[in-house]
C-alpha positions, -999 to 999 in steps of 0.1 A, spaced: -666 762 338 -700 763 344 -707 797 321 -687 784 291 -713 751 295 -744 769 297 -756 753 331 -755 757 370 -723 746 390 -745 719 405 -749 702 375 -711 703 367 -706 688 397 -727 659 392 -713 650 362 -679 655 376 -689 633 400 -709 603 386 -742 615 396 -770 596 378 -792 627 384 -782 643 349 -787 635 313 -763 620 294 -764 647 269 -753 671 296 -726 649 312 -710 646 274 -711 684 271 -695 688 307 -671 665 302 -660 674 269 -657 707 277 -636 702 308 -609 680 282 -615 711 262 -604 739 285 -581 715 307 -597 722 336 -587 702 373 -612 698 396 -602 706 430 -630 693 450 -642 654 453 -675 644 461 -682 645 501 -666 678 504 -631 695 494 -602 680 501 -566 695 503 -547 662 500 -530 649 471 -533 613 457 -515 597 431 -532 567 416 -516 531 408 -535 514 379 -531 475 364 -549 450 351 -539 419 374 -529 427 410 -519 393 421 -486 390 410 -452 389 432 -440 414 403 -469 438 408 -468 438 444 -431 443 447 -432 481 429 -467 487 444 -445 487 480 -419 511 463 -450 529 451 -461 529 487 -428 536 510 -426 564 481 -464 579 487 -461 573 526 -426 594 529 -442 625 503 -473 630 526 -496 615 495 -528 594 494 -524 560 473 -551 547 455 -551 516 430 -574 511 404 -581 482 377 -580 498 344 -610 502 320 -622 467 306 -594 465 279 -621 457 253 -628 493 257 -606 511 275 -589 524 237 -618 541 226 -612 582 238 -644 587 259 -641 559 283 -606 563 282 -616 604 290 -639 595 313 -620 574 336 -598 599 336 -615 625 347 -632 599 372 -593 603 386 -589 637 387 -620 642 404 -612 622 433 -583 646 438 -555 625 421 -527 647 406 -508 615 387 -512 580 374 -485 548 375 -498 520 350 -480 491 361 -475 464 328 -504 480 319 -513 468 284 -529 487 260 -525 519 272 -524 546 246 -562 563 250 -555 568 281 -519 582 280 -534 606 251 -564 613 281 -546 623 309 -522 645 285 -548 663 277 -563 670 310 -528 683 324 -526 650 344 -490 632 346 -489 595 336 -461 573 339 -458 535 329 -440 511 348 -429 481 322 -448 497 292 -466 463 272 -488 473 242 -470 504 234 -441 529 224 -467 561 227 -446 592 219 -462 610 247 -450 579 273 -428 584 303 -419 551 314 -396 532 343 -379 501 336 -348 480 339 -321 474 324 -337 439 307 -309 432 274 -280 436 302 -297 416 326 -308 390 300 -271 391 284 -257 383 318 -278 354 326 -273 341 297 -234 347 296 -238 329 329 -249 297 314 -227 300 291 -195 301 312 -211 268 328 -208 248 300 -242 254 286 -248 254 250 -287 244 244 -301 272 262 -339 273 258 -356 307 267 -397 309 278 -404 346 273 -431 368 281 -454 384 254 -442 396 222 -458 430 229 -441 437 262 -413 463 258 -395 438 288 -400 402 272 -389 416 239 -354 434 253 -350 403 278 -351 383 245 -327 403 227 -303 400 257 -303 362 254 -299 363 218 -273 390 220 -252 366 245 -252 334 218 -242 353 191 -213 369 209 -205 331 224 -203 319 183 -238 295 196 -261 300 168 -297 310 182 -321 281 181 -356 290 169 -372 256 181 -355 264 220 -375 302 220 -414 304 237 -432 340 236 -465 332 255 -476 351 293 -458 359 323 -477 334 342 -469 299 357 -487 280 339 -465 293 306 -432 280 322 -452 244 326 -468 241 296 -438 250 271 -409 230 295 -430 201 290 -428 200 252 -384 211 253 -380 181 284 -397 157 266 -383 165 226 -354 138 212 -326 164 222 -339 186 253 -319 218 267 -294 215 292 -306 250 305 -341 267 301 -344 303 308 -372 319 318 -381 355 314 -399 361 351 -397 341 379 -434 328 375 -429 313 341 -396 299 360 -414 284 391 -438 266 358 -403 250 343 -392 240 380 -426 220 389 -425 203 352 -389 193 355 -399 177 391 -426 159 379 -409 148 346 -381 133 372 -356 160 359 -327 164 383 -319 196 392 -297 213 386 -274 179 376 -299 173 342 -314 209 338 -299 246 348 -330 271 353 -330 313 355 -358 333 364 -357 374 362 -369 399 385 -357 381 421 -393 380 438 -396 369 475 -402 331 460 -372 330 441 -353 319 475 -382 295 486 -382 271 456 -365 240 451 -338 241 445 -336 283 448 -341 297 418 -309 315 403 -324 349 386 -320 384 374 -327 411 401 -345 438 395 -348 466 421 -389 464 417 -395 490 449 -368 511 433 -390 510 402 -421 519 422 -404 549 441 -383 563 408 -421 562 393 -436 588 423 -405 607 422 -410 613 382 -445 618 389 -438 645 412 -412 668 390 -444 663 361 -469 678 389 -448 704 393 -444 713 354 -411 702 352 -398 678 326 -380 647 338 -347 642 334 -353 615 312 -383 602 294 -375 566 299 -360 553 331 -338 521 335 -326 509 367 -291 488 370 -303 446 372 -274 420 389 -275 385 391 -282 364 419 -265 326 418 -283 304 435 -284 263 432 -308 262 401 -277 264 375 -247 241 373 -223 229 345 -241 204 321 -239 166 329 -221 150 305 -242 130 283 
């Protein structure tokens, strides 16, 4: 490596290793190079190391979502003999452009990680197209902000869970079914979505666009937007929401609106967190095997380090739902 830069193995080193103690011109060159010729770095700085690492990247870590597969990701790691290490991403504001997205990269490899799980990580195609190029395997839990053709991604099955919540609802007695989604760019709000729609149409409910939200997976979505269907001329009988954050958001407004539940108002959530059980009343939702996703993401990481292909590029794991006392037939009105 060295030879085909023109300097000493020193100064690869430090710009391998994020030494200040080199021009920038020469850290360019190094790095370029090493996307160039593919090369891995097998050392990190404070000495060699002979352990692997895999490394778990996402934007916001404070979700019951994210830390759900991070403890799949983690049993996974633990039982493999492999070092965990999580990272936030690259600002996104510049995290598309190729040589930050390079860099960080590299910064990875450097510390001795041999893969990468993005989990919802948005935005992620300069750095799918960097660690490609460096040899390094990436795969994206719940892809948002993409459909790379280079992606290898882990998911769930989101229409069929969607489709059976909604089917659920339906067998209630529901038929103004409100739906809070998640954003329009996430590969699991929009099939979620398409699994509520999918369940009208085969009921013979037409689909309602003044009932359907897209905003954030995020409490404060499930307030704001079951404020405005509670308190329009004809509300829903049933709101569904498309996590169980935005849910927990519908559940405080419907309290504080004097809503009964679940005699005025049904509510669904999706994934099953921990807080699902806790709420009141507990939350009926869509479970999702989220350590299941975390583990299946090591394991496909694993046959990628070894130069296998997986079996396939894009994972889905079986969801089921779990009936608790959020939903009920309609009151009759």
């Amino acid at each position: 490596m060295a030879n085909a830069v023109g300097v000493s193995t020193a100064t690869v080193s430090k710009a391998l290793n994020g030494r200040g103690d080199i021009a920038a011109e020469t850290r360019d060159r190094v790095l370029a190079a090493v996307a160039e010729l593919g090369y891995r770095p097998t050392t990190v700085s404070g000495g060699a190391s002979t352990r692997r690492a895999i490394a778990v990247v996402f934007d916001v870590p404070a979700s019951p979502y994210i830390l759900g597969v991070l403890q799949g990701v983690l049993a996974a790691a633990t039982e493999t003999h492999v070092d965990l290490l999580t990272r936030l991403a690259p600002p996104r504001a510049s995290r598309g452009q190729r040589a930050v997205a390079r860099d960080w990269v590299l910064e990875q490899q450097a510390s001795g990680v041999t893969g990468i799980i993005g989990l919802t990580l948005s935005a992620p195609d300069a750095l799918i197209d960097a660690a490609s190029n460096a040899s390094l395997p990436f795969v994206i839990v719940d892809p948002v902000d993409t459909s790379h053709a280079r992606m290898v991604s882990v998911g769930s099955s989101n229409w069929a869970g969607a489709r059976t919540a909604t089917e659920h609802l339906i067998d209630l007695g529901h038929r103004r079914i409100a739906w809070i989604g998640g954003p329009e760019t996430s590969t699991a709000a929009r099939d979620r979505l398409y699994g509520y729609q999918a369940a009208l149409d085969a009921a013979g409910i037409a689909v309602d666009p003044s009932l359907i939200r897209a905003d954030h997976f995020t409490v404060s979505t499930g307030a704001i937007h079951a404020r405005d269907l509670l308190t329009a001329p004809e509300p829903p009988t049933a709101i569904m929401a498309a996590d169980d954050e935005i849910a927990v958001g519908v559940l405080a407004t419907a309290h504080e609106l004097g809503v009964r539940l679940p005699e005025d108002l049904s509510v669904t959530g999706f994934d099953d967190t921990p807080q699902a059980a806790w709420t009141t009343p507990p939350l009926t939702t869509v479970h999702q095997h989220l350590e299941g996703m975390g583990a299946m993401a090591v394991q496909t990481l694993r046959v990628m380090a070894e130069g296998q292909h997986p079996s396939s590029r894009h994972v889905e794991l079986a969801t089921s739902l779990t009936v608790r006392e959020s939903t009920a037939p309609p009151r009759r009105r």
